[in-house]
C-alpha positions in Angstrom: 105.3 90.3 124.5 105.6 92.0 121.2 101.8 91.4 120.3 100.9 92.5 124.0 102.1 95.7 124.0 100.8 96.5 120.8 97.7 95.4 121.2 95.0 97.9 121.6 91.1 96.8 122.9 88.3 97.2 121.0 90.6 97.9 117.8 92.0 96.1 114.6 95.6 95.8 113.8 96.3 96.1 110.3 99.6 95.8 108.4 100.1 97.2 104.9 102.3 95.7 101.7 103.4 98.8 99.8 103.0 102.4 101.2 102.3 104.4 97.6 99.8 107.5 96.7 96.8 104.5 97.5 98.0 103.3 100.7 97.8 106.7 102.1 94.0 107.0 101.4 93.6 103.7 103.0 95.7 104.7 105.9 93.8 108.0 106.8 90.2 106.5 107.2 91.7 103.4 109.3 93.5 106.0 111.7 90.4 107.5 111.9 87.6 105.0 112.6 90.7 104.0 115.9 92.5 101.3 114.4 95.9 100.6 114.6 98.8 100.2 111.8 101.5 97.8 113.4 103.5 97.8 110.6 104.4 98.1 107.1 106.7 96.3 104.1 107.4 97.6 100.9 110.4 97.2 98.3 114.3 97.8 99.3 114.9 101.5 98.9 111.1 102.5 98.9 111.0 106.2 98.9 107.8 106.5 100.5 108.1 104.1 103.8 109.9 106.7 105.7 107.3 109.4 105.5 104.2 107.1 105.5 106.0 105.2 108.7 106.2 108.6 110.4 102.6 109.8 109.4 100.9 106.9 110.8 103.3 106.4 114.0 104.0 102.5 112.5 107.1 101.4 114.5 107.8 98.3 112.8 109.1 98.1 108.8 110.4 95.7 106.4 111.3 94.8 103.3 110.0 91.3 103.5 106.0 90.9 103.9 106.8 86.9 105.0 108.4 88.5 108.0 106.1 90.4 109.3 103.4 88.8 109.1 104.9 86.3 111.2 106.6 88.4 113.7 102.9 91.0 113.8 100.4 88.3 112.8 97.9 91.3 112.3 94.2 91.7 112.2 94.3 92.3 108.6 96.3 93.1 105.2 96.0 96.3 102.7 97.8 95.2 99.6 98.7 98.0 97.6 101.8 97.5 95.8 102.4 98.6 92.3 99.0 97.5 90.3 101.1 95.5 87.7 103.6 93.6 90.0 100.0 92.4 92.7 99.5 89.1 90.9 103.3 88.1 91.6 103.1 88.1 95.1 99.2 87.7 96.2 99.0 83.9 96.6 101.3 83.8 99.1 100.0 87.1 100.8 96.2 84.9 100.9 97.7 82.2 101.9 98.6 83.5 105.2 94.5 83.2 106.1 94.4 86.9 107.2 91.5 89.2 106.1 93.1 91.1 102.9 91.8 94.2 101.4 93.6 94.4 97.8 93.7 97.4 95.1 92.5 96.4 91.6 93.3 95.4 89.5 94.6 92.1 91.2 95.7 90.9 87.9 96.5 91.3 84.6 95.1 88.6 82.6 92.0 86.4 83.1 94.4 83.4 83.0 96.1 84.7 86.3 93.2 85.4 88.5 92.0 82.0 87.6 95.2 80.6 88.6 95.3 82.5 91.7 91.7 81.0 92.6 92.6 78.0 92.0 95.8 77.9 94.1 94.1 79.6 97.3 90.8 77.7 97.4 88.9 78.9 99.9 91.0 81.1 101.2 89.2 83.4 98.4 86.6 84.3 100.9 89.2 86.4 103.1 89.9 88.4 100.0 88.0 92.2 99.5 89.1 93.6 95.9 88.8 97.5 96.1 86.7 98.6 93.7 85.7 101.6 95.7 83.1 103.2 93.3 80.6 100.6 94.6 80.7 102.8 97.7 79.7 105.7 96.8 76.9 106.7 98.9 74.2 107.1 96.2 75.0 103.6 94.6 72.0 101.7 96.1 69.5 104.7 95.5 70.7 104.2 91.8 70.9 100.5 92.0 67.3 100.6 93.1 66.4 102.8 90.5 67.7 100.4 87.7 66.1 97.4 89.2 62.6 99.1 89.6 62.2 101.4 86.3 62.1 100.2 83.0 66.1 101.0 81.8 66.5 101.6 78.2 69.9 102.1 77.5 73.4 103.1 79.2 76.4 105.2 77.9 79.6 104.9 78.9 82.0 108.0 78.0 85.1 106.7 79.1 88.0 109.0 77.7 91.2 108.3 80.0 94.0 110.4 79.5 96.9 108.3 78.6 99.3 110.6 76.8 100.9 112.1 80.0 101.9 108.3 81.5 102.7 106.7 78.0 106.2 107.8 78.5 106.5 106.7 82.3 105.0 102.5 81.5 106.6 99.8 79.9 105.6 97.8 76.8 104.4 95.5 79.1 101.8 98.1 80.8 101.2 99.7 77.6 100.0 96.5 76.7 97.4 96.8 79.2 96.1 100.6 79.5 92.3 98.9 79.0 92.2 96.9 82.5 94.6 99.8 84.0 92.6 102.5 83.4 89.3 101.2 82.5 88.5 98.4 85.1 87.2 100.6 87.9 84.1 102.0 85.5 83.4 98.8 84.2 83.1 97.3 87.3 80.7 99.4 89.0 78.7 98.6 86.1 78.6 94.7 86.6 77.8 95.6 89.6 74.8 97.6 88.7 73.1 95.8 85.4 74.9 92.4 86.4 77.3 90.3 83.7 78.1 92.5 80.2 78.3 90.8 77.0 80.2 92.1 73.7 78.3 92.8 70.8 80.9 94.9 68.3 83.8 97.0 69.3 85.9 98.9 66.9 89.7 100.1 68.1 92.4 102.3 66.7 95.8 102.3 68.1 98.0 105.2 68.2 102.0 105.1 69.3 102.1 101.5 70.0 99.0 101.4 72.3 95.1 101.0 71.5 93.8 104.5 71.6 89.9 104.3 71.2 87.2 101.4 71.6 84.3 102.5 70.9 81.1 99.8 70.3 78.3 98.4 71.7 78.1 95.9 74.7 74.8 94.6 76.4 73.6 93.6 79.8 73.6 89.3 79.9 70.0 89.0 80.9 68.0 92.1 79.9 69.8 92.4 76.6 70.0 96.3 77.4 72.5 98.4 75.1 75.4 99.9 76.3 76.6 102.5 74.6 80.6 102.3 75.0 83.3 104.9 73.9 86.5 105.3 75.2 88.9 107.8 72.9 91.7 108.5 75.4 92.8 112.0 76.0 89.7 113.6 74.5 88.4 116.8 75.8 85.6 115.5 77.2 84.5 114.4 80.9 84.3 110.7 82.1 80.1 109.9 82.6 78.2 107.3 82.5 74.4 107.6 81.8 71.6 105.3 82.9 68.1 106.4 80.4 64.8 105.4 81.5 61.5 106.3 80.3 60.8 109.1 81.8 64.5 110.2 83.2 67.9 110.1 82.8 70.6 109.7 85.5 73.9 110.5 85.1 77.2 110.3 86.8 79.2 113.3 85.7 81.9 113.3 87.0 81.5 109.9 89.0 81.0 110.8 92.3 78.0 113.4 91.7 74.6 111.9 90.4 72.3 113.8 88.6 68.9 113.1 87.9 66.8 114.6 85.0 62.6 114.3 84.7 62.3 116.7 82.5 62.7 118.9 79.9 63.1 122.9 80.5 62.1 125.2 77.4 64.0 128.2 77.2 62.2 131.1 74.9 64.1 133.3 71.9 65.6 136.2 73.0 66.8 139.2 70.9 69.9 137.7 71.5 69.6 134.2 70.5 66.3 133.9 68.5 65.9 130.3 68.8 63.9 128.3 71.2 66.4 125.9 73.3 65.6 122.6 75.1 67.8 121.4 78.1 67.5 118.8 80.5 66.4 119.9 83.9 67.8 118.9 86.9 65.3 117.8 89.6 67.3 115.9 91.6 71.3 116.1 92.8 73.1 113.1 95.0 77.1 113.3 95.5 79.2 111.1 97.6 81.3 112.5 100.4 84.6 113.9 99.8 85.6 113.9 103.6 88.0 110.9 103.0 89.1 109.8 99.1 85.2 108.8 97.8 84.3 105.6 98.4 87.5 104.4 100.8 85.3 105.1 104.2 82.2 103.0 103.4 84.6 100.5 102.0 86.6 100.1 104.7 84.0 99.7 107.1 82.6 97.1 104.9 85.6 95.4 105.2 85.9 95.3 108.8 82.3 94.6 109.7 82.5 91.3 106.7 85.9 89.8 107.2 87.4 91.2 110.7 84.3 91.2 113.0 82.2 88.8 110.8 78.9 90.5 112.0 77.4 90.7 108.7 78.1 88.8 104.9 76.6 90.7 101.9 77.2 91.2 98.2 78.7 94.6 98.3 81.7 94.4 97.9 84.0 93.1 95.0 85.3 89.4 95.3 88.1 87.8 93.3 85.4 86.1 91.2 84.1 89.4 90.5 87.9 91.0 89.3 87.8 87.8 87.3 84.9 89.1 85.2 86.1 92.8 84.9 89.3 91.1 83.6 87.4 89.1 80.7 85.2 91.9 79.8 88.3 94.2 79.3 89.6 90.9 76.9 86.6 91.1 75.1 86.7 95.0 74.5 90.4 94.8 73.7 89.9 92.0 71.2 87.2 93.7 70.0 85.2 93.0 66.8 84.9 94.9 63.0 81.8 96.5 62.5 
């Protein structure tokens, strides 16, 4: 009787586990595209189930996932507790079977994803990872690009500002800025040019944390360079540059891509008697900013893939795929003297 009345025809019925800043983005598109949030569990004394209960008219809430999922035995699961407490509770999240769209970074170690695969088998194919930059809706124009020009080179400018959370994270977190901060770019990456390698990586640390990488890593199979430099809190916005022969495109700041063919000469004047050369932009692409970028297409993905099963592509990110981000933020953090 309890599934009956809250069933609705033609829509999904998804529950979410945790209800932070995140879930709220998630929430907003599947409201929109006429889906249905049954319910939702989060810690004892959460301070944010009351008001994201109310937004989204969820009737039902708990403290204990286990519960619901078995008294709502929903469509499908966004997991978006607290990014470094996921790993503790996901196997048994999976192993309920349901479709489950998860933030990054899953885990916090290598070690623990593979012992998360491991225990859930195949269950592994029920499981999106939400890396949302891969939905930006100028990726595969840029993906294209890199697969049909000759690329020469890539640089990542990655400087995350750390100083104003330092205070707020534990030793424990601290200990993992790299894959907290960091994992997002470094995925969409992979997911362009394929599997990175390290080649040399220099770090400094700064108040108990690592406070720059900066190094060079390369593509697996085209041996491309990639520039990398990450100096947190630097005045300087995040990019990441793709050169080709005759162009450059750029992602500045991520969800605008720019594309440069040529070079625009700019005369003396009285004022400035020297002749200046700047890129010129020929070409502009930016990703829409209706919803939090990337968290529509992503979401449709996900129900098309693992709710209606109509279609099965690479897209998006799988466990496998978090697994490799992990390693490559091991490798950066490890790092290598020049």
């Amino acid at each position: 009787l309890l599934l009956l009345n809250y069933m609705k025809k033609g829509c999904n019925r998804f529950v979410f586990i945790g209800c932070g800043k995140i879930a709220f983005y998630h929430a907003d598109v599947i409201v929109a595209e006429g889906h249905e949030i049954v319910g939702v569990a989060a810690r004892p004394n959460s301070k944010n189930i009351g008001l994201f209960s109310k937004k989204y008219q969820i009737k039902f809430c708990y403290e204990d996932f286990h519960k619901m999922l078995n008294e709502l035995r929903p469509d499908a699961i966004i997991l978006c507790t607290s990014w470094d407490q996921t790993e503790d509770i996901i196997v048994g999240i999976i192993s309920w079977g349901i479709p489950v769209l998860v933030e990054k970074p899953v885990a916090l170690s290598s070690e623990k994803i593979r012992t998360i695969l491991k225990e859930i088998g195949n269950l592994s194919e029920n499981v999106l990872v939400g890396y949302n930059r891969r939905f930006y809706d100028f990726v595969p124009k840029l993906k294209r690009a890199i697969s049909d020009q000759n690329l020469l080179s890539i640089q990542l400018n990655f400087p995350e500002a750390v100083s104003p959370i330092v205070k707020q994270l534990s030793p424990k977190v601290l200990n993992h800025i790299l894959i907290y901060r960091s994992s997002h770019w470094l995925d969409i990456i992979m997911f362009l040019v394929g599997e990175v390698e390290l080649v040399v990586m220099q770090k400094q640390s700064k108040g108990g944390y690592i406070s720059s990488y900066n190094g060079l890593l390369t593509t697996k199979i085209r041996k491309i360079p990639i520039h990398y430099q990450s100096n947190f809190d630097a005045p300087q916005q995040l990019s990441i540059s793709f050169s080709f022969i005759k162009s450059i495109w750029e992602l500045r700041p991520l969800e605008i891509l720019s594309v440069y063919e040529e070079l625009e000469i700019i005369e003396p004047t009285k004022e400035y008697q020297i002749r200046q050369y700047r890129p010129k932009l020929t070409k502009c692409f930016k990703t829409d900013l209706t919803f939090k970028p990337g968290f529509y297409n992503q979401m449709r993905y996900f129900i098309k893939n693992f709710l209606d099963k109509k279609n099965k592509n690479s897209l998006g990110s799988t466990l496998e795929d978090a697994l490799k981000v992990t390693l490559l933020c091991e490798k950066i953090k490890q790092g290598s003297a020049f």
